[in-house]
N, C-alpha and C positions, 0 to 999 in steps of 0.2 A: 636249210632244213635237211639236206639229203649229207650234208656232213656229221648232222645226228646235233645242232644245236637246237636249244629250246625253242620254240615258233615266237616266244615276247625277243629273244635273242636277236633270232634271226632277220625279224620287224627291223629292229633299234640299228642294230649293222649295219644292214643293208640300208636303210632309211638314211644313215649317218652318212655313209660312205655318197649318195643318190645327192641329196642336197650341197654337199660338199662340193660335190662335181658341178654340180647347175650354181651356187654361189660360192658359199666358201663355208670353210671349217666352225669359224666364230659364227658363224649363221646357224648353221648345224646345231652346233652346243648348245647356243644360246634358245632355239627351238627347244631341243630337248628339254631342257631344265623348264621352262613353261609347260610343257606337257607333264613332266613328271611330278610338278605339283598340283598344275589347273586341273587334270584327269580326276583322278581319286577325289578332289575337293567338289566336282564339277553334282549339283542337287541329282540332277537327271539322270546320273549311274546309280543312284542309291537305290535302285529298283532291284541291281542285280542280286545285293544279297539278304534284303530282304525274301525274292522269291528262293534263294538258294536255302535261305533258311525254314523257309515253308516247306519245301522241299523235304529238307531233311529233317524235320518232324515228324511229320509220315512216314516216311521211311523207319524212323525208330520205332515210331507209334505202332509198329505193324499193320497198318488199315491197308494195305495192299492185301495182306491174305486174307482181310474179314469181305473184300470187294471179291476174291478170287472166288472165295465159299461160296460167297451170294449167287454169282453167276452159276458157279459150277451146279449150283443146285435147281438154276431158273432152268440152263438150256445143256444141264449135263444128259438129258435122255437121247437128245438129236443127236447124228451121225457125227463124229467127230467133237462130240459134245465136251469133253477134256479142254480140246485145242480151240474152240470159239470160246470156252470161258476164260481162256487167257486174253485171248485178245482183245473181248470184254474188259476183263480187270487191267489189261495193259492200258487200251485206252481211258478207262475212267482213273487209272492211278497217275498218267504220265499228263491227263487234264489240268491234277491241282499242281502237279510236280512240275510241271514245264519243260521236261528234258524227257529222254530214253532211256539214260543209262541207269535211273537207279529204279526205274521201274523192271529194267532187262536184269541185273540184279536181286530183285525182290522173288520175279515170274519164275528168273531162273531156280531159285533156292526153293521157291513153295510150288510152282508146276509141274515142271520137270520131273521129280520122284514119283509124285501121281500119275503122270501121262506114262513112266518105266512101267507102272504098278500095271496099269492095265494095258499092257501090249503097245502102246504108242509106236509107229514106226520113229526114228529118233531124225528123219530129215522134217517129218509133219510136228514134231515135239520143238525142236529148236527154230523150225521157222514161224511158226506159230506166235511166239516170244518174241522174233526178231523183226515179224512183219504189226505186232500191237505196242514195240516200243518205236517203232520208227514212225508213229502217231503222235509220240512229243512234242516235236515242232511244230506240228498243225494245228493241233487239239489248244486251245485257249487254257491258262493264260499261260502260252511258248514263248520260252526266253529268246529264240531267235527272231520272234516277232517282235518283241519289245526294244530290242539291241537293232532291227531293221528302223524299226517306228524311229527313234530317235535319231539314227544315221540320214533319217530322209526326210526326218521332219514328218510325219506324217501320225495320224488320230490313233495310237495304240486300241483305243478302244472298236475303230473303225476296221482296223485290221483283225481284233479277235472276233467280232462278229465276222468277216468276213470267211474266216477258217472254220468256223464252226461247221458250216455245211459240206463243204470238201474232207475235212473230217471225221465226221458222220458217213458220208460217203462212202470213204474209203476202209472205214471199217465193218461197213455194210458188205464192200465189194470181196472184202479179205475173209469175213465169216459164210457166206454164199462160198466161194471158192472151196473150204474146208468142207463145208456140211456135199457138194456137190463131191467134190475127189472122195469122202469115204462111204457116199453112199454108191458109189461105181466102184470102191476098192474098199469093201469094210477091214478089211487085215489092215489098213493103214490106219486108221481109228477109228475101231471099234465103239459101238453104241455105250453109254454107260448100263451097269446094269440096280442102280440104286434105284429105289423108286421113293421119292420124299415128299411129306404130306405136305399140307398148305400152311400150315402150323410151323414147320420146319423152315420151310421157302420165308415166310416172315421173318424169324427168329435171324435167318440168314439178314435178308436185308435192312431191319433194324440198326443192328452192327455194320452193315458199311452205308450208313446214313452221314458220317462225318464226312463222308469224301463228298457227294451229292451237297451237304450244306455249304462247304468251302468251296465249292464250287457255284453254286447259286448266291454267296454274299460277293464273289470275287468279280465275276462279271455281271452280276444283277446292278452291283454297286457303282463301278465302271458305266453301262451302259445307260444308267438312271442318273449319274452324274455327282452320286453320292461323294466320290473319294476317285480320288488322281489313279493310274495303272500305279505307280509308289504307291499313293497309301492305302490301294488296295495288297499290294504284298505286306505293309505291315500290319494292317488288319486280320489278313490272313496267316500270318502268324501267332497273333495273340488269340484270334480262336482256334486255331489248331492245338495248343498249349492247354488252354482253357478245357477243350475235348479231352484230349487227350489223359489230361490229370485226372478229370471227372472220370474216367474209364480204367484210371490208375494203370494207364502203359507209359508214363512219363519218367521216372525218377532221376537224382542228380545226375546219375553215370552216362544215362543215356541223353539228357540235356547239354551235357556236358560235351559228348561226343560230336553233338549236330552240331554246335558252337564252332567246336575247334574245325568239322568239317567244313562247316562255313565259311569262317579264316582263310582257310587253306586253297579254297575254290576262288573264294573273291580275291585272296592275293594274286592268285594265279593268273586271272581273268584279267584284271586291272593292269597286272604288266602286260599282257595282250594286246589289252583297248590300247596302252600309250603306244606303242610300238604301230599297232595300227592306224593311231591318229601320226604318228610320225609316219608311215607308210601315206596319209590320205594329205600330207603335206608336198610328196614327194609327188603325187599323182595332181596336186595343183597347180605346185610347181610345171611340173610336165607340159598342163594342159592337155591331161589325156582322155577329161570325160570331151572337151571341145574339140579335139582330135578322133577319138569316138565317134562324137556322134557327127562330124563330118564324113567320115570315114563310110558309114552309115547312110547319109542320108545320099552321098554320092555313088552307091554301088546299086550296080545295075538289077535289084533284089526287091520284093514286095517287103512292106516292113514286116512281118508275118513273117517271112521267111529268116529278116535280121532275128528275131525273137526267139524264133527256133534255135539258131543257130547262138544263140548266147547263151539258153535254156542244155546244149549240148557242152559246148565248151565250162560250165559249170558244174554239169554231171560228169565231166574227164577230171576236173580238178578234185571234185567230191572224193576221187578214188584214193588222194595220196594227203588231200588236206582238210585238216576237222571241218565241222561245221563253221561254228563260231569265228575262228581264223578269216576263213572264205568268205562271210557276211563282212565282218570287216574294212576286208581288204576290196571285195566287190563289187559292196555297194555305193559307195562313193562315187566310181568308174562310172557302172551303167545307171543308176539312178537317172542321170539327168538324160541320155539319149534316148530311154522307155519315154520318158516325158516329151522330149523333143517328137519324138514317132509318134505322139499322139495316145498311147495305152494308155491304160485306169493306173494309175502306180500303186492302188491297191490290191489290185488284178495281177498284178506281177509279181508283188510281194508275199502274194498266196503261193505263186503259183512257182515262184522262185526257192520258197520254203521248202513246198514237195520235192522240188527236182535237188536241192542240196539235203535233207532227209533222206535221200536215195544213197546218197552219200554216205552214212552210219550206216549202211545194212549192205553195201556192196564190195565183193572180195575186188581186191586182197587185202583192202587197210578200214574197212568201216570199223570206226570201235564201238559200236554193240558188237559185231561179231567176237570182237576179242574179250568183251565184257561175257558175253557167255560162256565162250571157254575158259576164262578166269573162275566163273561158277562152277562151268560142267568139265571139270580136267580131265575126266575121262573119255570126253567126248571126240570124237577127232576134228580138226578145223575143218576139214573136208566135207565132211559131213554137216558144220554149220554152214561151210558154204554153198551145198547143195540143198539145204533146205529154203535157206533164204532165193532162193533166183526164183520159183514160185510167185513170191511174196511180193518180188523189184517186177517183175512180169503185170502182176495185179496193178501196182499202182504208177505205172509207166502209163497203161491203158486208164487209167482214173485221168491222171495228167491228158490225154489227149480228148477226152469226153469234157474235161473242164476248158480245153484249150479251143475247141469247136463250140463248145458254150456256155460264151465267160458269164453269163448271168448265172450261176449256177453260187461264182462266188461273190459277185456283187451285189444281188440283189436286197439279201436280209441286211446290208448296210444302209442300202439306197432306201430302204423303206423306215430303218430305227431309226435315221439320223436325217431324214428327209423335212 
């Protein structure tokens, strides 16, 4: 990676040259070529672009800025009222979207001018955006939870209930933060001065009703048992489509567009996963989750403290390597020594999610921050990096209020699926 090859590159290389060494070459190859047709054909990935395609409907659809309106008009009068309506419309957009980036994207292009407009200081403006897309992974249904769920075997449905609450949470903890900093420092964001009727406030939320529906068929349907996490993204798609048309934000060009984006993401992705499964070949070969968690169970450490300290070791890696990569490649490893230690491996996978989501928001390589300066080019990186440490502050302190008490994310499973 640090020679500047692509991460599916670097996977297959490195993976090739790893097995070659532990058996031999024909081993090697012969691996590869199973992976590089069993992956792609494999039912169980076909979730990814499905949601990727969900995704980017919305995104085309513009329903990110009819969610932005709505907020900005429920809780635009509170202190900082600008910067909690994003992070409102960041989390309810990066809900059905599953990711950060194109909600940081969206925030970026429809926020941002608005928060310049009335004074916004520009570290509360871009951290704002950087701390309600780094909500993607958590907030259901998160492509990193689905791509965990399957790596570990484990109830995708079980894990999006499970995030829901830490989710909520932490964007309970992130707008509290905002409304608290500008009413001690109103020059950093300023009160709105709109005042808008009940009639308006409606009219607002009416219009971002499509995101709340996709959202209530996707995991209602999921958690009721109606349709698979699969066919709940393709479900979610043909109502997305269906909305969207009926509201006439759809036509060919912009159909068109989501398609090819979608292509281009799931190609991307898929070289990924193989490279990863050739990386999760290398690591059985190894024997490094049984080395692990020997490793583990023999150091002189409360297992509390091993958990920490793998919980740390993945927030250092978060700084140079994507998310998606890192799940990958990680999970395979610690999966089974959380197990071994006795932990909820839903408990972890929540909680593993937050600490590699820290990951997208933290300098020097998170890519939301680069996705924002791709938006905001006038903005200096400095300054998105000084807005977002606020934000990593926030939900550091989430993570430890969830990590002293994990029922906080187990419970609404233990009770829906009990």
């Amino acid at each position: 990676m640090f020679m500047g090859l692509p991460i599916s590159m670097a996977f297959l290389l490195s993976s090739l040259i790893f097995i070659s060494m532990i058996n031999n070459s024909g081993t090697a190859l012969s691996l590869l070529s199973k992976e590089l047709f069993g992956t792609p054909t494999n039912y169980s990935w076909t979730v990814i672009p499905f949601f990727l395609f969900l995704g980017y409907i919305v995104f085309y659809a513009d329903f990110g800025k009819d969610l932005y309106t709505a907020a900005y008009r429920i809780v635009g009068r509170l202190p900082g009222g600008l910067a909690v309506a994003t992070i409102t419309a960041c989390a309810g957009f990066a809900a059905v979207v599953g990711n950060g980036t194109a909600p940081c994207v969206t925030m970026g292009a429809v926020s941002l001018p608005e928060m310049k407009k009335y004074k916004y200081k520009d570290t509360l403006a871009t951290g704002a955006i950087i701390g309600g897309c780094s909500l993607g992974p958590i907030i259901p249904p998160s492509q990193p939870l689905i791509i965990y769920g399957l790596l570990a075997s484990l109830s995708v449905g079980k894990l999006f209930m499970a995030s829901l609450v830490p989710g909520i949470l932490l964007w309970i903890a992130f707008s509290v933060y905002i409304v608290l900093q500008c009413k001690i420092k109103p020059e950093v964001g300023p009160k709105g001065q709109e005042i808008f009727t009940l009639k308006e406030k409606l009219q607002a939320l009416v219009k971002a009703i499509p995101i709340l529906v996709l959202f209530v068929i996707i995991i209602g349907g999921i958690y009721l048992g109606v349709f698979s996490a699969t066919e709940a993204g393709a479900i979610g798609c043909v109502v997305a489509m269906i909305i969207a048309l009926f509201m006439r934000r759809l036509n060919w060009e912009r159909l068109k567009n989501a398609m090819i984006e979608t292509g281009k993401a799931t190609a991307m992705i898929l070289l990924i996963l193989i490279g990863a499964q050739m990386i999760s070949r290398v690591i059985t070969l190894a024997k490094l989750p049984y080395l692990l968690s020997s490793l583990i169970e023999n150091l002189a450490v409360s297992p509390y403290m091993a958990v920490v300290v793998i919980f740390l070791i993945f927030f250092a890696l978060g700084f140079v390597i994507d998310m998606m990569p890192l799940i990958l490649i990680g999970v395979p490893v610690v999966h089974p020594a959380i197990v071994s230690l006795g932990f909820d491996p839903i408990w972890f996978a929540i909680m593993l999610s937050i600490v590699i989501g820290l990951g997208t928001i933290t300098p020097p390589v998170g890519i939301n921050l680069f996705t924002l300066k791709g938006v905001s080019r006038e903005t200096p990186i400095g300054t998105i990096y000084k807005g977002a440490i606020p934000f990593i502050a926030v939900t550091i302190l989430t993570l430890v209020v969830c990590f002293v008490f994990p029922k906080i994310i187990t419970w609404l499973p233990a009770i829906l699926y009990s």
